[in-house]
C-alpha distance (Angstrom), angle and dihedral (degrees) to the residues before:
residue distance angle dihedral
X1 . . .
X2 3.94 . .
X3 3.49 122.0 .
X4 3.75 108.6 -134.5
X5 3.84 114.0 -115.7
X6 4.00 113.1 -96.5
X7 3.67 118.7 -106.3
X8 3.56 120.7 -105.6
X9 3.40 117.0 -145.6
X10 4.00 101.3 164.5
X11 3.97 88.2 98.0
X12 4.04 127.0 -158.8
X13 3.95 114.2 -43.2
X14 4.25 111.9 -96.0
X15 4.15 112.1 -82.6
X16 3.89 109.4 -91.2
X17 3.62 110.7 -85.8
X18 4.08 141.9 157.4
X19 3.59 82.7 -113.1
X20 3.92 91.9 120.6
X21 3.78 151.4 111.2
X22 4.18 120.2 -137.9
X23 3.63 126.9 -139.3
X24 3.52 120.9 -165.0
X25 3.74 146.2 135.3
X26 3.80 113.7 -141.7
X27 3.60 91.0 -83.6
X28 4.00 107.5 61.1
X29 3.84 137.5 -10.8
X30 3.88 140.0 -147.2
X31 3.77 128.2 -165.5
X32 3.73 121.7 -118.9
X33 4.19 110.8 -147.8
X34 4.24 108.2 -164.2
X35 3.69 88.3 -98.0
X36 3.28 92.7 66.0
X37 3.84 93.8 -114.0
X38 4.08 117.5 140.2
X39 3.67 103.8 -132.4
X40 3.70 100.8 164.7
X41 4.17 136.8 40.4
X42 3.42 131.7 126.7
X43 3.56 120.4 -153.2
X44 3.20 142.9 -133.6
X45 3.72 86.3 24.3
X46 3.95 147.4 -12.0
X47 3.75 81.7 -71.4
X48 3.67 109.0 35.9
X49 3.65 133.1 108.6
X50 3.98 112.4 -48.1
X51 3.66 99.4 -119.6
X52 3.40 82.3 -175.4
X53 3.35 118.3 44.4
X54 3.85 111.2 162.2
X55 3.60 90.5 109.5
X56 4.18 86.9 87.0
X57 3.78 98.1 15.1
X58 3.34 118.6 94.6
X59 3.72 87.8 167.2
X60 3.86 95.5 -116.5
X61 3.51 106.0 120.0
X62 3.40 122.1 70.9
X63 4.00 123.9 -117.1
X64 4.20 86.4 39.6
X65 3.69 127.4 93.5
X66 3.80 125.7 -159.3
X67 3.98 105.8 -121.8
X68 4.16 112.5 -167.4
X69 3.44 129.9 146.6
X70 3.74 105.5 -138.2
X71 3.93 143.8 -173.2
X72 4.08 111.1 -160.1
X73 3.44 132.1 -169.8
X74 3.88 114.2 -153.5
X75 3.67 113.7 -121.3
X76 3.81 92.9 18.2
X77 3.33 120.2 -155.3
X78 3.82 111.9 162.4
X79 3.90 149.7 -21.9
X80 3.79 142.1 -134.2
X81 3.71 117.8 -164.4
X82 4.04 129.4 178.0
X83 3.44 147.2 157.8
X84 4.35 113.2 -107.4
X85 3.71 87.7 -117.4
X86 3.89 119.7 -79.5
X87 3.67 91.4 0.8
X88 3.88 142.1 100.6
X89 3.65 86.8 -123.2
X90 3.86 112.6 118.3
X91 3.70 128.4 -165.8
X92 3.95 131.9 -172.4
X93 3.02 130.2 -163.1
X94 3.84 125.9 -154.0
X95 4.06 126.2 -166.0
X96 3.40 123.7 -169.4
X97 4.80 121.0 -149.9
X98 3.60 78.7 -92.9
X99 3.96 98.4 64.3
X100 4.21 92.2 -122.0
X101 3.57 113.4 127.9
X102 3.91 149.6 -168.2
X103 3.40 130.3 -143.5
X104 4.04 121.3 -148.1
X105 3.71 124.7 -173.3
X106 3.46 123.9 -154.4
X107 3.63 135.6 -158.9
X108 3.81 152.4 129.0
X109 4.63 105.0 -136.8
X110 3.67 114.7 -113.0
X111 3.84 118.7 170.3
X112 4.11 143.8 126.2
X113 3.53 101.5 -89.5
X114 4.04 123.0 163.0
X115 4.02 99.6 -2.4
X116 4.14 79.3 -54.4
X117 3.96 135.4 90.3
X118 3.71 105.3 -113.8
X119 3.79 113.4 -145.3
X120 4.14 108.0 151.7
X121 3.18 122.1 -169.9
X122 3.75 89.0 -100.7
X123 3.85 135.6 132.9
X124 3.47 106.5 -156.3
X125 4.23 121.4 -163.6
X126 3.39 133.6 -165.0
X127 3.98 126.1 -170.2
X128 3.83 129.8 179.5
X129 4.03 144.0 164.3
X130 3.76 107.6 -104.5
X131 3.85 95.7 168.2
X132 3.93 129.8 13.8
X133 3.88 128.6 -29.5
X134 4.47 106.8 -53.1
X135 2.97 120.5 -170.0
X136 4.01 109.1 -141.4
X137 3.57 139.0 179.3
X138 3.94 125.9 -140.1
X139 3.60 121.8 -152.4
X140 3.45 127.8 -178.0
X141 4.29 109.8 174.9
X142 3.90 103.4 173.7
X143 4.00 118.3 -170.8
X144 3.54 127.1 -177.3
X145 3.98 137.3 -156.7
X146 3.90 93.8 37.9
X147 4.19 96.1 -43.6
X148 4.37 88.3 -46.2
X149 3.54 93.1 104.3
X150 3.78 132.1 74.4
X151 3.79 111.4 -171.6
X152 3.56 130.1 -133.7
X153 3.91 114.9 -120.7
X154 3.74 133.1 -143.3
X155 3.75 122.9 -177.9
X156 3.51 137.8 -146.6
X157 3.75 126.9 -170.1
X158 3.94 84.2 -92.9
X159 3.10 107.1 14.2
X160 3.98 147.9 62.1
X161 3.48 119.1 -161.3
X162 3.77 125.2 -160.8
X163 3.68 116.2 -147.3
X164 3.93 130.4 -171.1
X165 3.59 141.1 152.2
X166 3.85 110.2 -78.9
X167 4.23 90.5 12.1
X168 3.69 142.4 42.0
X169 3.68 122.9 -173.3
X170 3.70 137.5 -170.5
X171 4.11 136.9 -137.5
X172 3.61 115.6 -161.8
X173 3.83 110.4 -167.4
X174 3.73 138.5 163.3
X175 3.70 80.7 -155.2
X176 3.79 120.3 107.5
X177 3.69 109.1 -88.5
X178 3.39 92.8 -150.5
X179 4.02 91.0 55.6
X180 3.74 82.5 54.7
X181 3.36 112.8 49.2
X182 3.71 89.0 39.0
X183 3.47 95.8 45.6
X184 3.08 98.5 -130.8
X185 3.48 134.4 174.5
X186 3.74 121.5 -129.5
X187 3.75 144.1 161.6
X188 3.62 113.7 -83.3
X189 4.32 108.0 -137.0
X190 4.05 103.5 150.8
X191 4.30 136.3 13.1
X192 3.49 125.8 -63.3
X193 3.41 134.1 -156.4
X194 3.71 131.4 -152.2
X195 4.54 115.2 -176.2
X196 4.07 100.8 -177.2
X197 3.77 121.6 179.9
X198 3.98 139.9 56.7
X199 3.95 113.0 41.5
X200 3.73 98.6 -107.7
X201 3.15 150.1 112.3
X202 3.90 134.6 -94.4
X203 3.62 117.5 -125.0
X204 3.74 89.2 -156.8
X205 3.67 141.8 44.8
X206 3.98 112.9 -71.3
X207 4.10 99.9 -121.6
X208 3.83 93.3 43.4
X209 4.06 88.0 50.4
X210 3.49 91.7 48.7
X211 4.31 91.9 45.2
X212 3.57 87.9 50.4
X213 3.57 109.7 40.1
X214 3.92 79.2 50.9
X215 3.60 104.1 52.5
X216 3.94 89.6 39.7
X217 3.75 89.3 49.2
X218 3.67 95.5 51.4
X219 4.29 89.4 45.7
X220 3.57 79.9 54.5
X221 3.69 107.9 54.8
X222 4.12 86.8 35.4
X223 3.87 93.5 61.5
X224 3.68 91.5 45.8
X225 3.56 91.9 52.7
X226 3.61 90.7 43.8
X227 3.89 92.8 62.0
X228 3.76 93.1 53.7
X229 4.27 121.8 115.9
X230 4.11 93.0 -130.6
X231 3.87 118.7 -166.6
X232 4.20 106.0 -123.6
X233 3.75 90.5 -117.3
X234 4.10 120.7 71.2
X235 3.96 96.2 -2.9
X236 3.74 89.4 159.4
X237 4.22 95.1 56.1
X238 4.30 87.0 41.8
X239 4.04 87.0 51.6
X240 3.58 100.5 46.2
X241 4.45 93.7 37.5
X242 4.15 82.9 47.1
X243 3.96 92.1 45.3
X244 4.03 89.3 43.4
X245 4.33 87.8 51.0
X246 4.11 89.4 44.7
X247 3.61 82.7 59.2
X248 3.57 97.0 46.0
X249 3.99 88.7 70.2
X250 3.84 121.6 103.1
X251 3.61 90.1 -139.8
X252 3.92 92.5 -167.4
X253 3.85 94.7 69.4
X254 4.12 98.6 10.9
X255 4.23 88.9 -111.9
X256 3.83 117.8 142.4
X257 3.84 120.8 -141.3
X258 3.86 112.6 -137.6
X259 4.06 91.7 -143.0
X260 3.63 134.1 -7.5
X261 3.73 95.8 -125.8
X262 3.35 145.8 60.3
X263 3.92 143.6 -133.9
X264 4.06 89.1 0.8
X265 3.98 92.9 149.7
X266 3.69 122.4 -118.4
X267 4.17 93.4 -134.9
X268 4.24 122.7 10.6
X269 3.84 106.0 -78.2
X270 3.81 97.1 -3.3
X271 4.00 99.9 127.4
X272 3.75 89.9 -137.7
X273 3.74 94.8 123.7
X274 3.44 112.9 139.3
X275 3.65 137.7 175.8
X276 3.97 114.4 -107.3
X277 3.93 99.7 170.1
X278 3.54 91.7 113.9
X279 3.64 139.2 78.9
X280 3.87 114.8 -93.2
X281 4.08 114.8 -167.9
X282 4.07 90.1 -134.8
X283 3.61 104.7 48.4
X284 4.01 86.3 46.1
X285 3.72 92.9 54.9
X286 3.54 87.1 57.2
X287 3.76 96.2 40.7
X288 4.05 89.1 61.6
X289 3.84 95.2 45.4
X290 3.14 94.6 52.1
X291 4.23 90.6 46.3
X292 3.80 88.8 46.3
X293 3.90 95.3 50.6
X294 3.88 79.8 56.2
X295 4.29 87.9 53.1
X296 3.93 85.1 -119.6
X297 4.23 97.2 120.8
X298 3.77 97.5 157.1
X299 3.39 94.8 87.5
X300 4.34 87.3 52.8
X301 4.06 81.8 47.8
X302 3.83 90.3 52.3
X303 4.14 93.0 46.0
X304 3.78 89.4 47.5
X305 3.47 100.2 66.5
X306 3.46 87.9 45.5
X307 4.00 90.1 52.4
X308 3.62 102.2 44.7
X309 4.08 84.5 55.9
X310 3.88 87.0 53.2
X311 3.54 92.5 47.4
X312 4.00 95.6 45.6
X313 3.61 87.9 50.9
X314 3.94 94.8 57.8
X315 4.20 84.5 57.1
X316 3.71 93.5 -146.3
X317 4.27 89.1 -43.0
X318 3.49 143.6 103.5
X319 3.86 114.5 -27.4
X320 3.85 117.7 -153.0
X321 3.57 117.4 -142.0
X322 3.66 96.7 -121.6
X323 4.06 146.7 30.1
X324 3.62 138.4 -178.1
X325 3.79 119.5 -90.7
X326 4.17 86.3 -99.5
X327 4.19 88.6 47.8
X328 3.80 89.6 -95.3
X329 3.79 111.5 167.4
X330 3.80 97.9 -165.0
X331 3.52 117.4 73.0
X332 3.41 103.1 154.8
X333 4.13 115.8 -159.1
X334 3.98 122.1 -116.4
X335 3.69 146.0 159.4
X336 3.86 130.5 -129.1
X337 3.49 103.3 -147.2
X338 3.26 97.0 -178.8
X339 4.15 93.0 67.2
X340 3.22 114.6 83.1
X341 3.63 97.8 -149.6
X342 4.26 143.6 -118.1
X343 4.02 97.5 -46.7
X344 3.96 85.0 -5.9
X345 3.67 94.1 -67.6
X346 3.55 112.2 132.8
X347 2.78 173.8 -150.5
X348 3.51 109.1 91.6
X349 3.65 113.9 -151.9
X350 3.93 138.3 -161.8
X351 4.09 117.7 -155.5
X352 3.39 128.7 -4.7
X353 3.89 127.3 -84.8
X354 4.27 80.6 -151.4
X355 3.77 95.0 82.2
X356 3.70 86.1 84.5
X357 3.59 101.8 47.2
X358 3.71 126.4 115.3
X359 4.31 106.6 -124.7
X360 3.11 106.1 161.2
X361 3.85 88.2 176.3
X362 4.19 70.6 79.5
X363 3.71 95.1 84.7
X364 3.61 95.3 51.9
X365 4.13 89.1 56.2
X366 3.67 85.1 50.8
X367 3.85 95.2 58.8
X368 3.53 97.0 34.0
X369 3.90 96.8 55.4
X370 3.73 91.9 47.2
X371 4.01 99.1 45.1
X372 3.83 98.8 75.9
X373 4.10 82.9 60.2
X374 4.18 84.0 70.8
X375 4.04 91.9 45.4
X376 3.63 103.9 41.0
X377 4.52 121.0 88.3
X378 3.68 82.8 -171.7
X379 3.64 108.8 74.4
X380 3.68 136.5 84.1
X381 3.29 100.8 -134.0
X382 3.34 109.7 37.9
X383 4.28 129.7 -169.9
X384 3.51 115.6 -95.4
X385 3.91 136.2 170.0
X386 3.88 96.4 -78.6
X387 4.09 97.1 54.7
X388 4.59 81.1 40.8
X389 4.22 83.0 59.4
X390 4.06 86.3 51.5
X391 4.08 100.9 43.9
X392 4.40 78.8 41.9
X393 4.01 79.6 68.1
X394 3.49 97.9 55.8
X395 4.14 89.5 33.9
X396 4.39 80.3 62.9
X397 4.48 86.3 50.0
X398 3.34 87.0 51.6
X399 3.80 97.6 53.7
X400 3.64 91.2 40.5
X401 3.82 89.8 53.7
X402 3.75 115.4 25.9
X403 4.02 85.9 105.7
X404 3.06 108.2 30.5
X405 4.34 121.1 95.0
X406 3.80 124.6 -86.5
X407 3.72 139.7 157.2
X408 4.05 87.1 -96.3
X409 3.73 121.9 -137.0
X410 3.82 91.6 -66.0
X411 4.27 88.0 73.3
X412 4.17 97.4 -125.6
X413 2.94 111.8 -169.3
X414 3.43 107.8 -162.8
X415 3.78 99.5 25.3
X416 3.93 131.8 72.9
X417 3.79 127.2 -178.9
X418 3.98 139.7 144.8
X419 3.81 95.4 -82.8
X420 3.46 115.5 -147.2
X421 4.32 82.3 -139.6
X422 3.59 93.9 55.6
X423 3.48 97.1 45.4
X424 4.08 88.0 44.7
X425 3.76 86.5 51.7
X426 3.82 96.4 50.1
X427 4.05 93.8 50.7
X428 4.50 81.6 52.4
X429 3.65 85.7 55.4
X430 4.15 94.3 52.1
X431 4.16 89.1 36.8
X432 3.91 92.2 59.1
X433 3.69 92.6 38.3
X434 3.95 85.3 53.9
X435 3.76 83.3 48.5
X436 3.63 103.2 42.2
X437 3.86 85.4 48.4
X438 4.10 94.3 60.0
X439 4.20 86.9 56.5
X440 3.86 88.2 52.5
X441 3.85 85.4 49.6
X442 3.93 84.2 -127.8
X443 3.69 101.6 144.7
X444 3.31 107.0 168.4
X445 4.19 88.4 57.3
X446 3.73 84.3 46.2
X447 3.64 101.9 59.8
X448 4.12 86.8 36.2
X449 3.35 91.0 64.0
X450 3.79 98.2 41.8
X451 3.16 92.5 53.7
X452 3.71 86.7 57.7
X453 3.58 94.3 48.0
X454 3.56 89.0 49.2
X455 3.97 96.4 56.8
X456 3.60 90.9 39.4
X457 4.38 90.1 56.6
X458 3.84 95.0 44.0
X459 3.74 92.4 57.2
X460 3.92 93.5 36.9
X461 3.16 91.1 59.6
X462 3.51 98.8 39.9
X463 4.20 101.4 49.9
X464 3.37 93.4 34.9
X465 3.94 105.6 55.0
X466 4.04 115.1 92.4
X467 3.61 114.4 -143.6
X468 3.71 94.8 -169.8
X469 3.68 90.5 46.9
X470 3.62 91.3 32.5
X471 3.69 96.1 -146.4
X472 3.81 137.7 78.7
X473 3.39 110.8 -70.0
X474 3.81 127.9 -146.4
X475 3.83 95.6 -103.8
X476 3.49 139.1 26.3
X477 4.51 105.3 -89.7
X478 3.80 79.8 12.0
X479 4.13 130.0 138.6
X480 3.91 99.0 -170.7
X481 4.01 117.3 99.8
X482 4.28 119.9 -139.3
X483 3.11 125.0 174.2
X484 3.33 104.8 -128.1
X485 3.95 86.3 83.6
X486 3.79 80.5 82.0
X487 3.97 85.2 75.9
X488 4.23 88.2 78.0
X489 3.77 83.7 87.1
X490 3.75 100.0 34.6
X491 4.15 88.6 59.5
X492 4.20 93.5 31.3
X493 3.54 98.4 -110.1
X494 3.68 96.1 135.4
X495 3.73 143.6 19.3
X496 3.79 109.3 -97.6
X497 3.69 93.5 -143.5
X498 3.64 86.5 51.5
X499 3.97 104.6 132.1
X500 3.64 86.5 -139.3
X501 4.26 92.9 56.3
X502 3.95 86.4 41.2
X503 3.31 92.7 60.5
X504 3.88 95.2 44.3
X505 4.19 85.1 53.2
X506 3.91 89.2 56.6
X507 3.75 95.8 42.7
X508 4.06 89.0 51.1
X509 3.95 82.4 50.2
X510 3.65 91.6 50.3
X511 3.82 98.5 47.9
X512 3.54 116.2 16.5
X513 3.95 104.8 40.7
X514 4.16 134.0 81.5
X515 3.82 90.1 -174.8
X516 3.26 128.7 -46.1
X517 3.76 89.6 -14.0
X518 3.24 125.8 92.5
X519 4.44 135.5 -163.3
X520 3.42 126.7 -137.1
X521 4.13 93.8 -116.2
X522 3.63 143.4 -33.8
X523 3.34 111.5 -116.7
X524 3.68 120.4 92.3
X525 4.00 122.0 -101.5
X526 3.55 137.9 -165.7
X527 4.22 83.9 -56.0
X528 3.84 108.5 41.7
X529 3.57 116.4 -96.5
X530 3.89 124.8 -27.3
X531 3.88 113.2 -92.2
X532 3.58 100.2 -176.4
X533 3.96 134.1 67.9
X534 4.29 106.7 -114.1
X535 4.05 97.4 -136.7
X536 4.04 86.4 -137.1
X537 3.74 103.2 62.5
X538 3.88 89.4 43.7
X539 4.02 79.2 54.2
X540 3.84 92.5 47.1
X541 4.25 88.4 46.2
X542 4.16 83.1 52.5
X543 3.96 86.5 57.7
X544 3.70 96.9 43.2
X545 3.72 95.4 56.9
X546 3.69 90.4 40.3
X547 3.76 89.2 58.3
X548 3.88 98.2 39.5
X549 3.59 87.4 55.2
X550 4.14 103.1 -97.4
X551 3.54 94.2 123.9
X552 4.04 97.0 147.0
X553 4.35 86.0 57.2
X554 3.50 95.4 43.9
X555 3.99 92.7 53.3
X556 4.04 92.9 47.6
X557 3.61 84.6 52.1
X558 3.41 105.6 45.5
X559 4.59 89.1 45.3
X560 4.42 72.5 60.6
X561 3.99 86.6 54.4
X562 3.73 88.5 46.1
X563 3.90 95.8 47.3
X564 3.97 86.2 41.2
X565 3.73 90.9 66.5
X566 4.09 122.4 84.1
X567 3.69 125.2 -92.2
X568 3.90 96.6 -88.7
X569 3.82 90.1 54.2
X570 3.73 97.0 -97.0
X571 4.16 133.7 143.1
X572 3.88 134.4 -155.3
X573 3.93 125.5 -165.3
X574 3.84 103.4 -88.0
X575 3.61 134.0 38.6
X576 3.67 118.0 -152.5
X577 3.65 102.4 -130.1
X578 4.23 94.8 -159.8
X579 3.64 96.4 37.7
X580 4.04 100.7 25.5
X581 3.67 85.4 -136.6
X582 3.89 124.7 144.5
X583 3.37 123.0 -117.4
X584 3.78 138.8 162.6
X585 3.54 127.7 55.3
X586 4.24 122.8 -20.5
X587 3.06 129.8 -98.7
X588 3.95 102.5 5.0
X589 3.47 119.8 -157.1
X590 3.63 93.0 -153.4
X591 4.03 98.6 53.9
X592 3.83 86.2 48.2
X593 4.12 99.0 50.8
X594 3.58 75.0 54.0
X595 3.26 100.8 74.9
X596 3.63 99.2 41.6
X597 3.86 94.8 58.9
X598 3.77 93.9 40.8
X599 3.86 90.5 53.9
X600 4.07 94.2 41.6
X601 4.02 79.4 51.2
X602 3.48 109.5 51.6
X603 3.91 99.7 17.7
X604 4.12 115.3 114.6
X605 3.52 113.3 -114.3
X606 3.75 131.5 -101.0
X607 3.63 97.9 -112.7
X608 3.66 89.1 57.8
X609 3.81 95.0 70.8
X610 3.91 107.3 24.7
């Protein structure tokens, strides 16, 4: 007699979406979807190997396997998923049509352990009964070398280990292995707990590893909170954008990933996927500023030991505007054919083509996220006249280059001009030198530089001003309008109630914004013309108004920015301003320092309530 086959009623995993919390611990991430499946981590590092990949494999090409770990309810009917409050610990919760539930908590340990911060490359999971007896399913499909690669598998009696060719990792689990490998689904009666990473051994049991890295995790990530300065208004957005930036940092080497992901297009089928798992100069700058305005400089003390490497290795040359995590220079650009891509849109791409640009907005960054270093009592390891003599080196780049063409901070790639934002980043660098130069009681570099600075404004503001646009244009005899001109105020290059910057906000309003949301320029790039919104220059609009005295507009827009973002609190690069969904890549660095300076901005002060 044959048994007929049992039903399955665990269904297909949820579409691919930005629709996720990230765990992480200054070493590595993973992304959380609301079904409290993994679908994205690269291991060993920000950068590494996507272990799991399902994030842009829908599993319809052939040669590429889908890896997630997943957690599934049977008969699913809907989800919960939050943050334990001002920490990077993220729980889901999973119902089933009955109304029973499971609880799974997710995150990767970070805590000051042994004189040292502790942060393993671990990814720690928690699961428990809330209500009645579900039955779940756990698994756990691993894939090396970019989905190519199916592991061979060894077990243990609690333990599965995962073995491939450059990489083996481990799964400690109180689970049953047999459940596991299997996939089996069973009835869920007690806590589980699942420690996935490095091949080794724990030197303690596997629940009261998991308990403790848990509740010293979440001590952790409370204290830190606890010590930031927090505008009155919208503490709980600052908190978690600050939290998601502190775990943006490569803590080995001090870099600071713009995005976790790659190849997540900016607009539906638009091909601009890029990969932004690497450590751009610019969006770093703004990364610490927006940390320090918080009082949290550890994370500016971390970068700058990774910057003044980056700037000794140029030797007084040409600075590129971005590095692997480890300061590598060469990240050579490819394509993985065989993914088929977030939603199936590819391409999916590996490095960045950008490491051999020419921005000279670059050396501006440079100077600019070293200065506070000469200003600040607070830090450890203060500025002093040997580290001036290095950012003087990049100061003499940015004289040589502040008019000359480059591919401007938007990365064309087929397109060079004198952009107005390159040239505006150049005269920062010879400002703060100036500046820098007056706390070293160094006069004579002082007034060398200013007088630098000085030449360099005049003629900015001369070449780069439109009459029949009457606004600043985005290079220097130009007609086309960016955004990024909004950075003269951001870096106090002009007055914001400056007629001429006024009129600049309102034609950027005119020309560049659906909405509230605002694109980074009209004119059409390598792609066409942008579709999407880019989070940052709708940030940078927020600030203008602010400034030029719009306060009311720029707090109805920026309540849009806050609705715009996902149900844990979260931001990608692009905002689509029809559909308000998020596209580009996850979590961005930019769109979240956004939020932090548009609440310091427009938030009431303290004094006005207690």
């Amino acid at each position: 007699m044959t048994m007929p086959a049992p039903l399955d009623n665990f269904g297909p995993p949820a579409e691919a979406s930005l629709s996720m919390g990230v765990i992480g611990n200054c070493a590595f991430s993973a992304l959380v979807d609301r079904r409290a499946r993994i679908v994205w981590c690269c291991l060993p590092r920000f950068d590494g190997d996507p272990v799991f990949n399902a994030l842009l494999d829908p599993g319809e090409k052939p040669g590429a396997q889908p890896g997630a770990f997943a957690i599934e309810i049977e008969d699913f009917h809907e989800s919960k998923q939050w943050y334990e409050p001002n920490t990077a610990v993220l729980r889901t919760q999973l119902f089933d049509k009955a109304g029973q539930c499971v609880e799974v908590t997710d995150f990767a340990p970070r805590f000051f352990n042994r004189s040292r911060y502790f942060r393993p490359m671990t990814l720690v999971r928690r699961i428990r009964p809330v209500h009645g007896a579900p039955r779940i399913r756990v698994r756990l499909d691993l894939r090396y070398d970019w989905g190519r690669e199916t592991p061979d598998i060894t077990r243990g009696s609690n333990h599965v280990r995962y073995v491939g060719k450059e990489m083996t990792l481990r799964l400690n689990t109180d689970m049953s292995i047999s459940y596991l490998l299997e996939q089996q689904p069973f009835v869920l009666t007690r806590e589980h707990n699942f420690l996935f990473g490095a091949d080794e051994s724990l030197s303690d049991g596997i629940a009261d590893t998991a308990r403790l890295f848990e509740q010293e995790t979440i001590s952790y990530w409370r204290t830190w909170s606890h010590r930031l300065h927090l505008p009155l208004e919208w503490q709980d957005a600052v908190i978690r954008a600050a939290i998601t930036l502190k775990l943006s940092l490569f803590e080995d080497t001090g870099a600071i990933v713009a995005a976790m992901t790659t190849s997540i297009p900016e607009a539906p089928g638009s091909q601009r996927n890029w990969d932004y798992r690497y450590c751009w100069l610019r969006d770093a700058f703004f990364v610490i500023r927006a940390l320090n305005s918080l009082s949290e400089v550890g994370t500016m003390e971390d970068y700058l030991r990774w910057l003044y490497n980056a700037v000794m290795q140029a030797r007084g040359g040409h600075i590129q505007p971005l590095f692997g995590i480890g300061l590598e220079r060469e990240l050579p650009e490819s394509m993985m054919t065989h993914l088929g891509g977030y939603r199936g849109m590819g391409p999916v791409r590996v490095g960045n083509q950008a490491q051999e640009h020419f921005q000279h907005d670059v050396y501006g960054n440079v100077v600019l996220g070293a200065a506070q270093a000469f200003h600040d009592h607070r830090l450890l390891h203060r500025g002093g006249a040997a580290e001036f003599r290095e950012l003087e080196k990049v100061g003499e780049q940015a004289v040589l280059t502040y008019d000359k063409p480059d591919a401007g901070m938007w990365e064309l790639r087929t397109r060079a001009r004198i952009h107005t934002s390159s040239a505006l980043m150049c005269w920062a660098a010879c400002d703060r030198l100036a500046k820098i130069a007056v706390v070293l009681k160094q006069a004579d570099r002082a007034a060398y530089w200013r007088g630098h600075a000085d030449v360099m404004q005049e003629r900015i503001l001369r070449e780069s001003w439109s009459e029949e646009r009457q606004a600043f244009a985005e290079s220097f005899g130009g007609r086309d309008l960016d955004a990024s001109v909004l950075l003269m105020i951001e870096v106090g290059f002009i007055d914001p109630k400056d007629p001429r910057f006024v009129a600049t906000v309102d034609a950027l309003e005119k020309y560049l914004c659906d909405g509230p949301y605002m694109r980074r320029y009209e004119a059409p790039d390598d792609f066409g013309k942008p579709e999407t919104a880019f989070n940052i220059c709708t940030f940078w609009r927020i600030d203008a108004l602010a400034r030029i005295g719009r306060k009311q507009q720029a707090r109805e827009i920026f309540e849009t920015m806050l609705a715009a973002r996902n149900h844990v609190g979260l931001l990608s690069e692009d905002t689509h301003p029809a559909t308000g969904e998020m596209w580009g890549n996850f979590p961005q660095t930019y769109s979240m320092v956004g939020i932090i300076n548009a609440a310091v901005r427009l938030s009431a002060p303290w004094d006005s309530q207690i």
